[in-house]
C-alpha positions in Angstrom: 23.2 7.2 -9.9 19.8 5.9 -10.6 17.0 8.2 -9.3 14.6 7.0 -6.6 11.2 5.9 -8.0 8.5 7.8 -5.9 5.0 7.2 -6.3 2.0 9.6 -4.9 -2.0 8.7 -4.9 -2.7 12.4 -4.2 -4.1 12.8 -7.6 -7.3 10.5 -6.2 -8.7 13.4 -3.9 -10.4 12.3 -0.6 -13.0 15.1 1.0 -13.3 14.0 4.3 -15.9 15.4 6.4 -15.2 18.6 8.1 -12.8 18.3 11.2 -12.5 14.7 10.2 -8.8 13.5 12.3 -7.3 11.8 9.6 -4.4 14.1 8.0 -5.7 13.3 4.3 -3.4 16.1 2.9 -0.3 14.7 4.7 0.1 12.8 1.7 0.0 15.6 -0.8 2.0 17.8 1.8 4.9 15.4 1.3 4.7 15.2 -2.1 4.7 18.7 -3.1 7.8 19.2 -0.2 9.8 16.7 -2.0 8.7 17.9 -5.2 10.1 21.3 -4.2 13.4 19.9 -2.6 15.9 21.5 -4.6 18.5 18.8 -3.1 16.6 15.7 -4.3 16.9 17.2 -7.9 18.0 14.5 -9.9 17.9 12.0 -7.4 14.3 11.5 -7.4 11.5 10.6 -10.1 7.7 11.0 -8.9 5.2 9.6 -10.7 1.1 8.7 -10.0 0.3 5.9 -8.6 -1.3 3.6 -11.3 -4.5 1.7 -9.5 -4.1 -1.9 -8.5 -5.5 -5.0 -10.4 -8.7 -6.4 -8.9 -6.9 -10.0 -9.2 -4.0 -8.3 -7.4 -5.7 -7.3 -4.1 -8.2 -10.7 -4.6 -4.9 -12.3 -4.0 -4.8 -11.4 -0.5 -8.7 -10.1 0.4 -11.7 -12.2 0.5 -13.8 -11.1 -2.6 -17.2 -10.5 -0.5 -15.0 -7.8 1.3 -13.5 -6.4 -1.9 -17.1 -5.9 -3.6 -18.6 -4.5 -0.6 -15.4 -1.7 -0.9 -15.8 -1.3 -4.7 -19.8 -0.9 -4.3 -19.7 1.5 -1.5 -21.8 -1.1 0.4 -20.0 -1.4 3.7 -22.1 -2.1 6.4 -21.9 0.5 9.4 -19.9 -1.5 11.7 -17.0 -2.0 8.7 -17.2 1.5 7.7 -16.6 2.5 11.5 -13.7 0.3 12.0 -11.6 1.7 8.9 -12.4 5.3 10.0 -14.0 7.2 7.2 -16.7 6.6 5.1 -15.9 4.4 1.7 -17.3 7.2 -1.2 -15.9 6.5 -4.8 -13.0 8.7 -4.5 -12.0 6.6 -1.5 -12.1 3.9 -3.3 -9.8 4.9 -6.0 -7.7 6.5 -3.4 -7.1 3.1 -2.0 -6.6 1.2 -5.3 -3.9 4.2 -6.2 -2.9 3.8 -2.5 -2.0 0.1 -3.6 -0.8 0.5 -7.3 1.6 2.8 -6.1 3.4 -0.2 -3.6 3.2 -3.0 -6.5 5.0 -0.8 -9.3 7.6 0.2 -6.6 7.9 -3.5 -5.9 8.1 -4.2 -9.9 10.5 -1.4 -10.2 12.6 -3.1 -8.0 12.4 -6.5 -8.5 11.8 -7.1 -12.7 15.1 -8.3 -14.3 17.9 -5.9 -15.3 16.4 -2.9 -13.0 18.8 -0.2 -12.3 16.6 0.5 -9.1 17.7 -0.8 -5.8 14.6 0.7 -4.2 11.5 2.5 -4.7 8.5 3.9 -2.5 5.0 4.7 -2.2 4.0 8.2 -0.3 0.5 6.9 0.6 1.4 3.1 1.4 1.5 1.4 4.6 -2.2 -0.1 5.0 -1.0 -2.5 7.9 -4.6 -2.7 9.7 -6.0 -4.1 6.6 -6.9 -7.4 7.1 -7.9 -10.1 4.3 -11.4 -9.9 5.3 -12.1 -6.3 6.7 -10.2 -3.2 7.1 -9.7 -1.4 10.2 -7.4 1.8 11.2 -7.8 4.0 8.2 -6.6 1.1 6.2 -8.7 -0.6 3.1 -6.3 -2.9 1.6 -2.9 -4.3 2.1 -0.7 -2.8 -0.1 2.4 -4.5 1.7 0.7 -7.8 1.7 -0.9 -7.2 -2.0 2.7 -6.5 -2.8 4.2 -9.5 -1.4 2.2 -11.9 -2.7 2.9 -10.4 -6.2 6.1 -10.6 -5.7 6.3 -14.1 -5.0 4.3 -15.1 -7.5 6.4 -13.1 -10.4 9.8 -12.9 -9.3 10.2 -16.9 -7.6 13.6 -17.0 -9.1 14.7 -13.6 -7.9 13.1 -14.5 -4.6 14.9 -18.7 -4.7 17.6 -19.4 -1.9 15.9 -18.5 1.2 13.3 -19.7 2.9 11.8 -16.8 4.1 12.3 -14.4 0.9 10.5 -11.3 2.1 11.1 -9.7 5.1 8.1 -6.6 6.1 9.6 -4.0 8.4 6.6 -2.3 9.9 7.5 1.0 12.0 4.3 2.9 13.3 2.7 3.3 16.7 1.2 0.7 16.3 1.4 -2.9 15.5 1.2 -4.2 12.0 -1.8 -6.4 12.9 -3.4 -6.7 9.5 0.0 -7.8 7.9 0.7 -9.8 10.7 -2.1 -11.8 10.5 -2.3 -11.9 6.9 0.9 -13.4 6.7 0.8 -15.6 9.8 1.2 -19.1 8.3 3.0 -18.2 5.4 7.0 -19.2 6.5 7.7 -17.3 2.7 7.3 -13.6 4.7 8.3 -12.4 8.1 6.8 -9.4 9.6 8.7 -7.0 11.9 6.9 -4.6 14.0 8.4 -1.7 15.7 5.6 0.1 17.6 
């Protein structure tokens, strides 16, 4: 049996202010409790989350939005909506936060891959929308992943016409993947909320 691919961007530490409400150390709390699994021995690799290409996530997010995020120059409003403030270690956070869902999709997906599936701890950024984040979300690391993976694997994606399918379960809608991907007929989003 091929082990599961895991990927963490814990290793990007976030200090969020004092009594801030988002659970920054959920993600390493998960990590380290898999880590120390003694049943998932062997049936699990976890590795860092490499960041993301700029021209990955330009792919799917407006460039004026991206540089404002990778210059710490959000304006207030922007900063507000996406919940904490966008330092440098945020920033990296988010580009891990990203890296981490494209090399599970390449694990998966590149020819001859043992893996049938692969995951990203931190992933999940479904408020991020091409032009603006929103819900503790920066960028779209399902939609970032996507669009990769149409572009690289056409042939592993041929035969359908709707060759990726997004299932989205969180309180909440998916609303930045949603609209991200609302006139693209290649990718259907699913919502549970």
């Amino acid at each position: 049996m091929t082990p599961l691919r895991v990927y963490h961007a814990d290793w990007a530490e976030v200090k969020l202010p004092e009594g801030h409400r988002f659970p920054m150390d959920k993600y390493k709390a998960t990590r380290l409790a898999l880590e120390s699994d003694a049943s998932l021995a062997g049936k699990m690799e976890i590795f860092a989350s490499p960041e993301a290409p700029l021209d990955d996530i330009l792919a799917v997010h407006e460039e004026g939005y991206v540089r404002r995020v990778l210059d710490c120059a959000l304006t207030e409003k922007e900063t507000r909506a996406i919940g904490f403030p966008m330092q440098h270690a945020n920033v990296v956070r988010s580009l891990a936060s990203t890296g981490g869902t494209l090399a599970a999709m390449h694990d998966v997906m590149r020819d001859g891959s043992p893996h049938l599936a692969a995951a990203q701890i931190a992933g999940g950024t479904h408020h991020a929308f091409a032009d603006r984040g929103e819900g503790f979300c920066v960028f779209n690391d399902q939609a970032v992943a996507a669009v990769k993976a149409l572009r690289c694997y056409p042939e592993r994606l041929a035969g359908t016409p709707t060759p990726v399918l997004i299932i989205d379960l969180d309180v909440h809608q998916g609303n930045g993947t949603a609209k991200i991907f609302e006139d693209d007929s290649r990718v259907v989003t699913f919502s549970a909320h």
